[in-house]
Phi, psi and omega in degrees: 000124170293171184209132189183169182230137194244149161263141183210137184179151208202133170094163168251018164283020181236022182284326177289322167294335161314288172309307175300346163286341184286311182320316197276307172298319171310318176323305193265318204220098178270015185255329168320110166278164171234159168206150171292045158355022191282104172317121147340132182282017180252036185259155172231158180317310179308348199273324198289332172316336187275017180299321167265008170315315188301341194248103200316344208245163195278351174203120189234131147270120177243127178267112151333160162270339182275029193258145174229125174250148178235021167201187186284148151231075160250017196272339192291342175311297191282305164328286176318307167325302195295310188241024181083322186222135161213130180211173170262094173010133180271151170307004159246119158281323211258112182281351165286025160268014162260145171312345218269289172243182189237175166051273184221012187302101183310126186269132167258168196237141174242032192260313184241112185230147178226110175221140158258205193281352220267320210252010161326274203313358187245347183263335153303316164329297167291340151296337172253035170234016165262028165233026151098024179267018178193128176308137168198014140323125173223110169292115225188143183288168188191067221053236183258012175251138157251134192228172214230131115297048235327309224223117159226129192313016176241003187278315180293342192271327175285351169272346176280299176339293216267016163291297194278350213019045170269149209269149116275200173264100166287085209266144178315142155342334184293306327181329165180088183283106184260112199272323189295331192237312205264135186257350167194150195204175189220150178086183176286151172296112146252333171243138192253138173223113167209174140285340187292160168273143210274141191270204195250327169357306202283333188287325159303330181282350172272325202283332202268334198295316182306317200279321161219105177304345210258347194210354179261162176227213201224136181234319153124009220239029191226124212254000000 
């Protein structure tokens, strides 16, 4: 069984972040192939559903560009084996900031994913629910203006979820770690996805869970 990571990404102002995500997977993990998407520049988020079409390998992981791993991912790996999809909760969990939906409907971040073939039926879904047959518009403050989101690929992807009822694996916020909303977290950072630079804090703080896991803790005091 293969193993690999596809990048999907469109235009060149993410080429310098592009790069610090590969650098970083090469970092952990040099056994990886990776491979390269680059979109039309008239492409869009709705555009990322077709991710898994791009990909050669029997288990992918697909990254945002704006992603850094800073630890091993093979458990996200072996997970995605077991059950076809393993992702993360989005730091909005509640999918009713889409037009689309109500109630308790769960939102997933779809910047970092681990899926095999297993999970076809929730990326044929999204694909066809990423031609505008489902709102996927978001409306969101920006101080005291309110401003349109036209179009974002989790609003389609939570229409695929609750189309097909497939369960993933849900893995903790270390796992793709948004810094701008989570504010404390336990264990290692493994993808940090921002734009921002990983501050030297978080790396001290990976290096000491590998020397002993049973007694450091994260004290935040370290610049």
């Amino acid at each position: 069984m293969t193993r690999g990571v596809i990048y999907v990404y469109w235009g060149n102002k993410y080429e310098d972040e592009l790069q610090r995500s590969i650098a970083s997977l090469k970092r952990h993990h040099p056994e990886l192939p990776y491979k390269i998407v680059k979109l039309p520049d008239n492409s869009t988020l709705m555009d990322k559903a077709a991710m898994m079409d791009y990909s050669p390998y029997d288990t992918t992981l697909y990254l945002d560009t704006d992603t850094v791993v800073l630890d091993r991912l093979d458990y996200g790996f072996e997970k995605a084996e077991k059950f076809g999809l393993a992702c993360c909760i989005c730091e909005c969990p509640w999918a009713r900031r889409y037009g689309e939906f109500s109630g308790d409907t769960i939102e997933y971040n779809t910047g970092v994913l681990f899926f095999t073939k297993k999970a076809k039926p929730i990326f044929d879904a999204w694909k066809e629910h990423s031609d505008g047959r489902v709102d996927s518009s978001i409306r969101f403050y920006a101080g005291n203006q309110v401003l349109v989101m036209k179009s974002n690929d989790q609003g389609s992807f939570v229409s695929a979820m609750e189309q097909t009822g497939f369960n993933p694996f849900v893995l903790p916020l270390n796992w793709n770690f948004r810094p701008q909303w989570h504010k404390t977290f336990f264990g290692p950072v493994k993808v940090w996805h921002d734009h921002s630079d990983v501050p030297d804090s978080i790396h001290f703080w990976n290096e000491g869970q590998v020397l002993d896991e049973s007694i450091v803790r994260y004290t935040g005091d370290r610049k």
